[in-house]
C-alpha positions as CSV (number, residue, x, y, z in Angstrom):
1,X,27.7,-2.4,214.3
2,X,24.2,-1.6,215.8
3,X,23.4,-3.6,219.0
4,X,19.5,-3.8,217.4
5,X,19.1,-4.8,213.6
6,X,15.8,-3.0,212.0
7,X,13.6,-4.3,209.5
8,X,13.9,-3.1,205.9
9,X,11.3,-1.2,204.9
10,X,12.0,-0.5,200.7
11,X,14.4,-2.9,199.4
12,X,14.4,-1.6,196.0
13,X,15.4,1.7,197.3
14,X,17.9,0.8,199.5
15,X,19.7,-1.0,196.2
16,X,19.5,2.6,195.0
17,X,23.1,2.2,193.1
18,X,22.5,-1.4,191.6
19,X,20.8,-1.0,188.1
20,X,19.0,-3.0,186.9
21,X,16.9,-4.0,189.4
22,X,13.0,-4.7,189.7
23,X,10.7,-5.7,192.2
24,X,7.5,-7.6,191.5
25,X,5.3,-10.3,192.9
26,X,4.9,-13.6,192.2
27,X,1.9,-15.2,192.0
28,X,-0.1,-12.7,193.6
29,X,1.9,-12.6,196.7
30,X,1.9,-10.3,199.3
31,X,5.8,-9.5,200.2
32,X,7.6,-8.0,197.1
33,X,10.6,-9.9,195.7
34,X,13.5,-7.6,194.7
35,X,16.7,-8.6,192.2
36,X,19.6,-6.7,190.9
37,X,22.3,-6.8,189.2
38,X,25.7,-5.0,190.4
39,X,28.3,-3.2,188.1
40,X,30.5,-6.3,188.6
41,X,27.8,-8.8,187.6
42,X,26.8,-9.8,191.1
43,X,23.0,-11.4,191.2
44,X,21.6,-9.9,194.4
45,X,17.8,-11.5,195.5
46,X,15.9,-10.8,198.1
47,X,13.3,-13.1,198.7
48,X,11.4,-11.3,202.0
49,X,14.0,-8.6,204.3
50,X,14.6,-11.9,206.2
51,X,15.9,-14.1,203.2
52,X,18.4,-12.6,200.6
53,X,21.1,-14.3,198.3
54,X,23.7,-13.2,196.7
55,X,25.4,-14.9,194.0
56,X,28.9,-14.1,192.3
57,X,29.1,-12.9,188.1
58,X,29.4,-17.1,187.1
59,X,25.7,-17.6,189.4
60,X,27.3,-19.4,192.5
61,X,26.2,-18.9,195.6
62,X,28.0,-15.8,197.7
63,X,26.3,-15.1,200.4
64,X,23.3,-15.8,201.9
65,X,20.9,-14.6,204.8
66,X,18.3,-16.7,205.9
67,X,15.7,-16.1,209.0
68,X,18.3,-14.3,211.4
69,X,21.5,-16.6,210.1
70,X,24.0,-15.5,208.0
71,X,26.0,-17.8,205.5
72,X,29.2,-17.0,203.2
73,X,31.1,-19.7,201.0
74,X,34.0,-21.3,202.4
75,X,34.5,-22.7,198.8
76,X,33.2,-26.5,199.1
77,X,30.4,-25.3,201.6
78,X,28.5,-22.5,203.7
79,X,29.2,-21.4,206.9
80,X,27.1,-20.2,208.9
81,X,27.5,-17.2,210.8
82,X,25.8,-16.1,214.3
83,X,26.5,-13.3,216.5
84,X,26.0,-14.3,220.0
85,X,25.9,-10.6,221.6
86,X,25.9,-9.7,225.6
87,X,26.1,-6.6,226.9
88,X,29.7,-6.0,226.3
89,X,30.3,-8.2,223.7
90,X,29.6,-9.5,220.7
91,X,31.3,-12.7,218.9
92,X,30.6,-13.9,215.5
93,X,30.0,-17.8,215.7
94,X,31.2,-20.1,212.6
95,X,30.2,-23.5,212.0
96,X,30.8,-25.0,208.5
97,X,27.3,-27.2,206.9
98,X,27.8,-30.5,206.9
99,X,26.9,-32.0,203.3
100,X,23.7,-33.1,204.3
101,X,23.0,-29.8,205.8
102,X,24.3,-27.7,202.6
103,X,22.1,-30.0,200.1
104,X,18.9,-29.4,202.4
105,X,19.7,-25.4,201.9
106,X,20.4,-26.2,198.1
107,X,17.5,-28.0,197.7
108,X,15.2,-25.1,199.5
109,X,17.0,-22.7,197.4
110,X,16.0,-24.8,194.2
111,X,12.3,-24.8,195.1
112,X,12.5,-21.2,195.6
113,X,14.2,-20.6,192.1
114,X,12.2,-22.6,190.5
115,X,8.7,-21.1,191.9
116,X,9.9,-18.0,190.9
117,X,11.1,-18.9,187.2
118,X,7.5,-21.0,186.7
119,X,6.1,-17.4,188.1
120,X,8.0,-15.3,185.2
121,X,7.2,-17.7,182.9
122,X,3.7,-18.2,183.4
123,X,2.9,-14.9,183.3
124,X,1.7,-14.9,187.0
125,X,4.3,-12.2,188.3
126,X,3.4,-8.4,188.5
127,X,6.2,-6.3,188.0
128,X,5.6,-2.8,190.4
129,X,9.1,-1.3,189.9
130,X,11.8,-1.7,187.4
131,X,15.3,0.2,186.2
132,X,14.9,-1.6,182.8
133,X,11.7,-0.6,181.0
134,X,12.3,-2.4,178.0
135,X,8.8,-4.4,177.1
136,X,11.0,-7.8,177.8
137,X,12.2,-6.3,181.3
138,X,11.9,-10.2,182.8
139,X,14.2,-12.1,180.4
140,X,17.7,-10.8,182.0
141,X,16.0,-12.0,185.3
142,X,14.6,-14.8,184.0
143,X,17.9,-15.8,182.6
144,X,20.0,-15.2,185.9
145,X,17.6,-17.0,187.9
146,X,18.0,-20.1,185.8
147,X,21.3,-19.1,185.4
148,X,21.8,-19.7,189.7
149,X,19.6,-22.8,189.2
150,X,21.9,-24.8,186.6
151,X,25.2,-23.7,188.5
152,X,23.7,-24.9,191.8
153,X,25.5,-27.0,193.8
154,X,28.5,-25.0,192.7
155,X,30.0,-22.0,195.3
156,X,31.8,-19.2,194.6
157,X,35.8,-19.0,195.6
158,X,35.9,-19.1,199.8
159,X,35.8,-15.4,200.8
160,X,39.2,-13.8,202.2
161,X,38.5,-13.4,206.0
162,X,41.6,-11.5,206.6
163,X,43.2,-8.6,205.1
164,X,46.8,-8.1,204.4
């Protein structure tokens, strides 16, 4: 793993293999939002490079990076996941969200959802780049975005940490 972690600079190219995908923004932003779907119905969105979620085929939460921290499903919450590096080391740090602490994420999570559905809704999102170039290209988005909003709180299945 690199010792230095660089910033993205094309997220819709770098999901070159997930189809479909699209990037647009909403509400006249400025930093492009980018969604896909995977072969195996994983929801991937990235908000900005610094804040991407991943949810599993059923819309629960996977995975998660948020502002340098890294989170993954333990099953009934998130953990989150730091390196703490030094020159000849580096150790991946794990501390499991207290309930308080995993609604507070949920309910950031929800506003985000939910600005970007009212976005695709209203009309007030330009699409720049899409796989899909059907006329309704924003209804399977629209629909896995609210999809991710009614199954929240709900995770997906704790990740396997060790292979057999």
């Amino acid at each position: 793993m690199a010792r230095q972690e660089s910033d993205r600079e094309d997220l819709y190219e770098e999901l070159h293999l997930v189809v479909p995908r699209w990037e647009f923004l909403p509400d006249a932003g400025e930093t492009p939002v980018v969604a896909g779907i995977r072969e195996d119905g994983r929801f991937l969105l990235y908000m900005t490079p610094d804040q991407v979620f991943q949810f599993d085929a059923e819309n629960r939460l996977l995975r998660a990076f948020d502002h340098g921290d890294r989170y993954r499903t333990q099953g009934s919450t998130l953990a989150r996941l730091r390196h703490q590096r030094t020159e000849t080391t580096s150790e991946l740090l794990r501390y499991d969200l207290s309930p308080v602490e995993l609604e507070r994420f949920f309910q950031s999570l929800r506003e985000s959802l939910q600005w970007l559905i009212v976005c695709l809704e209203g009309g007030r999102a330009r699409f720049l780049r899409s796989t899909d170039q059907k006329t309704d290209q924003q209804s399977l988005l629209q629909e896995r975005l609210s999809g991710c909003l009614k199954t929240m709180p709900e995770l997906a299945p704790a990740y396997r940490t060790r292979r057999k």
